[in-house]
N, C-alpha and C positions, 0 to 999 in steps of 0.2 A: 537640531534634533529632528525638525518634521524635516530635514532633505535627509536625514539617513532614513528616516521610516520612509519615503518616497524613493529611494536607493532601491530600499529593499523589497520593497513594493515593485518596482521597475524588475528587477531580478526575477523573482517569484515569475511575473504576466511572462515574462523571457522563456524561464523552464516549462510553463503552460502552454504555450506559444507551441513550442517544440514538442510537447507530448502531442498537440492539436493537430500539426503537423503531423505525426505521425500515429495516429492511431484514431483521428476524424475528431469532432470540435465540440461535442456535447460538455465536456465532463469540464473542459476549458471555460464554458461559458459560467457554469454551475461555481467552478471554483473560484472566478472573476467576480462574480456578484457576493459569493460570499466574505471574499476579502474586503472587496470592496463594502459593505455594509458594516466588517468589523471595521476597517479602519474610518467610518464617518458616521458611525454609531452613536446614541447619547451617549454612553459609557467609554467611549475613546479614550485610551491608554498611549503613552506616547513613550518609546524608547531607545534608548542609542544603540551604536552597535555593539557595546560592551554590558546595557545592561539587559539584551534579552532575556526574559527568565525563562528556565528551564521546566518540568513537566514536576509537582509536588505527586508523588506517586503514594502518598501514603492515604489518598483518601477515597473516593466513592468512585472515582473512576476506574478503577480497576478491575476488572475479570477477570475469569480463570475457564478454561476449558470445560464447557459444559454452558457455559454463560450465553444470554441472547442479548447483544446489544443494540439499541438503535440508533442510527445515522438519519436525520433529518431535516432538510434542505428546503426552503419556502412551504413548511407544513408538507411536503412528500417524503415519504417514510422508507425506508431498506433496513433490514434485520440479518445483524453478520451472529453464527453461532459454531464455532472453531471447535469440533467433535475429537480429535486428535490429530496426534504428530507421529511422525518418522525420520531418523535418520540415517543417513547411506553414504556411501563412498563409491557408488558409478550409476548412472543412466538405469543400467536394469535393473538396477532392483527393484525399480518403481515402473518400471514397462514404459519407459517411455523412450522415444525414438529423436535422437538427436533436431531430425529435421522440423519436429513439432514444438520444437522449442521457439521463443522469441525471437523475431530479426535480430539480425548479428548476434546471436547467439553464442557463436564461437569466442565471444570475449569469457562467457562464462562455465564454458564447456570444452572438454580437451578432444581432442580426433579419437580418444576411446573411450568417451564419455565419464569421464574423470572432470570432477568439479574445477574450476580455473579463479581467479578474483576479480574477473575483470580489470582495471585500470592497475590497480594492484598486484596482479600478478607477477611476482619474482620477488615480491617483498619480505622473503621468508616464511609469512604465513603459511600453515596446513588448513585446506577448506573442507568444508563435507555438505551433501547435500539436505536442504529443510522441509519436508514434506507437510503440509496442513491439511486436512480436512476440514472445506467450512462449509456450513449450511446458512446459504440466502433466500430470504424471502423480500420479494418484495408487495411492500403492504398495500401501498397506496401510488408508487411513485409513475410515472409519466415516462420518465426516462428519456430517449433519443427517439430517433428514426422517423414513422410520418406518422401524423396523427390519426388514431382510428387504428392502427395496426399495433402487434404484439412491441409493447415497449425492450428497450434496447439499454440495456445497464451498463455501467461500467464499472471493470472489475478494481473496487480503490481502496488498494488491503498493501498494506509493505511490512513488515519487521524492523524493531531495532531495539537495542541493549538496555537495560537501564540503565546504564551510563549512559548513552548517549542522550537519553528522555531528557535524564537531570541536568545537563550541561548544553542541549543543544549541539553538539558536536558530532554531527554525522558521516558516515562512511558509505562510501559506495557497496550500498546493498545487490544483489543479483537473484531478481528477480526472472526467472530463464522460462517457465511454464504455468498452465495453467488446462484442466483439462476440457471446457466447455470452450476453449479459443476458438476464434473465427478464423474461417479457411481465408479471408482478406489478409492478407498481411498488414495490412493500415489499419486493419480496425480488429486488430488481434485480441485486446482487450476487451470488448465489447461482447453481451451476449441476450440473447431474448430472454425475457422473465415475465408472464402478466403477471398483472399486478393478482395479490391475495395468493400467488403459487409461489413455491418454493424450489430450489435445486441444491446438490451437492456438488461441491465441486473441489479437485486437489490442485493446488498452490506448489510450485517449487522454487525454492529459492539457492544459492550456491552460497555461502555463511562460511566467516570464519571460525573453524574449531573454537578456538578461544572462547565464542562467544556465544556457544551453546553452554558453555560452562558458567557465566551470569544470567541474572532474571531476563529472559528475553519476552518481547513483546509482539504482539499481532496487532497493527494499528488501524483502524479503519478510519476512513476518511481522510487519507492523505494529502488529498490534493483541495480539501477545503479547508477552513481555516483552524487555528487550534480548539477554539473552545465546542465544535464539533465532533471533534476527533476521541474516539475510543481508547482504550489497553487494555488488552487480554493476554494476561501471563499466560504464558506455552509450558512455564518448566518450571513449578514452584517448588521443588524440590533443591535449588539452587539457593535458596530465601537462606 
């Protein structure tokens, strides 16, 4: 049992590794220690790969639109609050320019700006595009870059279904924009914030239809560990 929790721990540092890789090493370091303390924690839980459990959605963690959640990492603090949503079926409706979209982009986006599935594409699905409004504050936190200068956040928000929450079974989400991104292509993700200010920022993601039609989720804190991690229902009207 502790070499599949060590498997999956190996995996995980793997996918970090590669976000690190490609979008600079703050957010890697951040999610490394957090794992790392859940998995050598007093309260250590130990699981195979069959009995991961999946997210109980019925209780306090939940939000809804309007809601101000907090994400908090060695006592430093970030405040995600998800003001609404849009949905679309091309590039303009949201004024946004193909080329400001995410590297490789073109996994998620068509030559006329038409939603794509990335990896998935030709699987028969219909995609549409997920617009969010979310308002970041950060409170307290440090963040990246050099000390003494305006701290350097990273942007750690993805989506996904309630089914997927419950079951653990996830799908290649496409993540394509975001509109405070950095002109780096490496450090796309990345944006200034002092601490105690806030910003707005719109999120796009490329989603299958299907799954705007169940409780979908705003998750913050992705790349740390679960019991960190947020839900904020986008579409309660789905319930």
């Amino acid at each position: 049992m502790k070499r599949n929790r060590l498997i999956a721990y190996s995996a995980f540092l793997l996918c970090l590794s590669l976000e690190a890789l490609l979008f600079g090493g703050c957010s890697y370091r951040q999610a490394e220690d957090a794992v790392k303390e859940k998995l050598t924690g007093d309260q250590e839980e130990e699981w195979s790969e069959e009995e991961v459990p999946g997210y109980d959605l019925s209780g306090d963690k939940e939000y809804r639109i309007g809601d101000t959640v907090t994400q908090t990492i060695g006592g430093e603090s970030v405040e995600y609050t998800v003001t609404g949503i849009r949905i679309g079926k091309n590039l303009e409706e949201f004024g946004v320019d193909r080329e400001a979209c995410i590297p490789n982009y073109d996994l998620f986006v068509g030559k006329n700006g038409e939603p794509l599935g990335g990896l998935d594409t030709g699987s028969g699905e219909t995609y549409v595009f997920l617009e969010a409004e979310i308002c970041i504050k950060n409170v307290n936190s440090a963040g990246c870059g050099v000390p003494g200068e305006t701290p350097e956040l990273f942007l750690d928000v993805d989506i996904r279904t309630k089914s997927e929450l419950e079951t653990n079974n996830i799908h290649n989400q496409g993540l394509i924009y975001y509109s405070e991104h950095a002109q780096d292509e490496q450090r796309y993700f990345y944006f200034p914030l002092e601490k105690e200010e806030e910003t707005t920022v719109k999120v796009l993601w490329s989603v299958r239809e299907s799954d705007v039609k169940e409780p979908l989720y705003c998750v913050t804190g992705v790349s740390t560990s679960r019991d960190i991690r947020q839900m904020i229902l986008l579409n309660p009207e789905t319930e």
